[in-house]
C-alpha positions in Angstrom: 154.7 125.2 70.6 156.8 126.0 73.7 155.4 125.1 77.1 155.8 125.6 80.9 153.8 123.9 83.4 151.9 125.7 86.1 154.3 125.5 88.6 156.6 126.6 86.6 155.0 129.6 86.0 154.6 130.2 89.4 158.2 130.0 90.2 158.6 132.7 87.4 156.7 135.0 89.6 158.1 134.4 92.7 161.1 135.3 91.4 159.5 139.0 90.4 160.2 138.1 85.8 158.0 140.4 84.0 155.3 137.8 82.5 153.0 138.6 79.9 149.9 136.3 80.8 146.6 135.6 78.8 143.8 134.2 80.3 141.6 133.0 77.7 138.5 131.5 79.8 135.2 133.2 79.4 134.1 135.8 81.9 131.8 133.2 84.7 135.6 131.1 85.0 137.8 134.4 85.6 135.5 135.7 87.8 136.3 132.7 90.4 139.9 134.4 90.1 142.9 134.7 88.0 146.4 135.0 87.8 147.3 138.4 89.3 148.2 140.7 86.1 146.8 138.0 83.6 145.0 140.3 81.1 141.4 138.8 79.9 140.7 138.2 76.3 138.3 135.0 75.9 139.3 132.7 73.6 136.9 133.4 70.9 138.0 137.2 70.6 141.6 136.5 70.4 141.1 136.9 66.8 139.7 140.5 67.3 141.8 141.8 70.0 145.3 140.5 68.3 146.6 144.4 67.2 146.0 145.1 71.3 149.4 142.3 71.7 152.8 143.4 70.9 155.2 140.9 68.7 158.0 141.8 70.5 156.9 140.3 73.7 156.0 136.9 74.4 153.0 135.7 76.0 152.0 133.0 78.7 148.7 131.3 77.6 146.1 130.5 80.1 142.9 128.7 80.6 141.2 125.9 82.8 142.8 122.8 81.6 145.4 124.0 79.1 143.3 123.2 75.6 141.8 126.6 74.9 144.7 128.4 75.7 146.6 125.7 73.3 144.3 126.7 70.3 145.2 130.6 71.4 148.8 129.7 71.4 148.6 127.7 68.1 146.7 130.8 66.2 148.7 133.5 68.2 152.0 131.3 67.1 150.8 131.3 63.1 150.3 134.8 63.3 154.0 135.6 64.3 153.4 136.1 67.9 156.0 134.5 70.2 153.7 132.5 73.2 154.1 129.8 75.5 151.0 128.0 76.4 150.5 126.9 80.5 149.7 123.1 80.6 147.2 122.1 83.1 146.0 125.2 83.2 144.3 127.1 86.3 143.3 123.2 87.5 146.9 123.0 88.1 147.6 126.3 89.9 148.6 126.5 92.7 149.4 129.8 93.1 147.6 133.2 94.4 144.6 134.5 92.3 142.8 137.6 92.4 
């Protein structure tokens, strides 16, 4: 499973790349904020909401601490999408939220 770190992350968006980011938290986390453009799907309807993702793109994974959005990556990944899971999660963002 490929990986970036937070920071890394952030530099990807300072430097205006396109990213395709998942927040997978449940609804009380994102509402203290997310990753501008992150789209919402909580972990536990990744399974549901898969035909919403596109298998030509790939996908930054997101969550507080970096396991959740691990397991989305891991599932996402055996279902041929192409996904990079964000370690440290939104603890270790340092970046603007909305």
């Amino acid at each position: 499973m490929k990986q970036l770190t937070a920071k890394e992350v952030e530099k990807l968006l300072r430097e205006g790349k396109a990213l395709n980011i998942i927040d997978v938290r449940e609804v009380d986390e994102v509402a203290t904020g997310k990753i501008q453009g992150a789209i919402h799907i909580p972990l536990g309807l990744v399974e549901f909401r898969m035909h919403e993702l596109d298998k030509s793109k790939e996908y930054i994974m997101v969550c507080r601490s970096g396991a959740r959005s691990g397991q989305a990556s891991q599932f996402l990944e055996d279902h041929g999408f192409k996904v990079i899971n964000m370690t440290g999660g939104m603890l270790a963002w340092e970046g603007e939220t909305k």
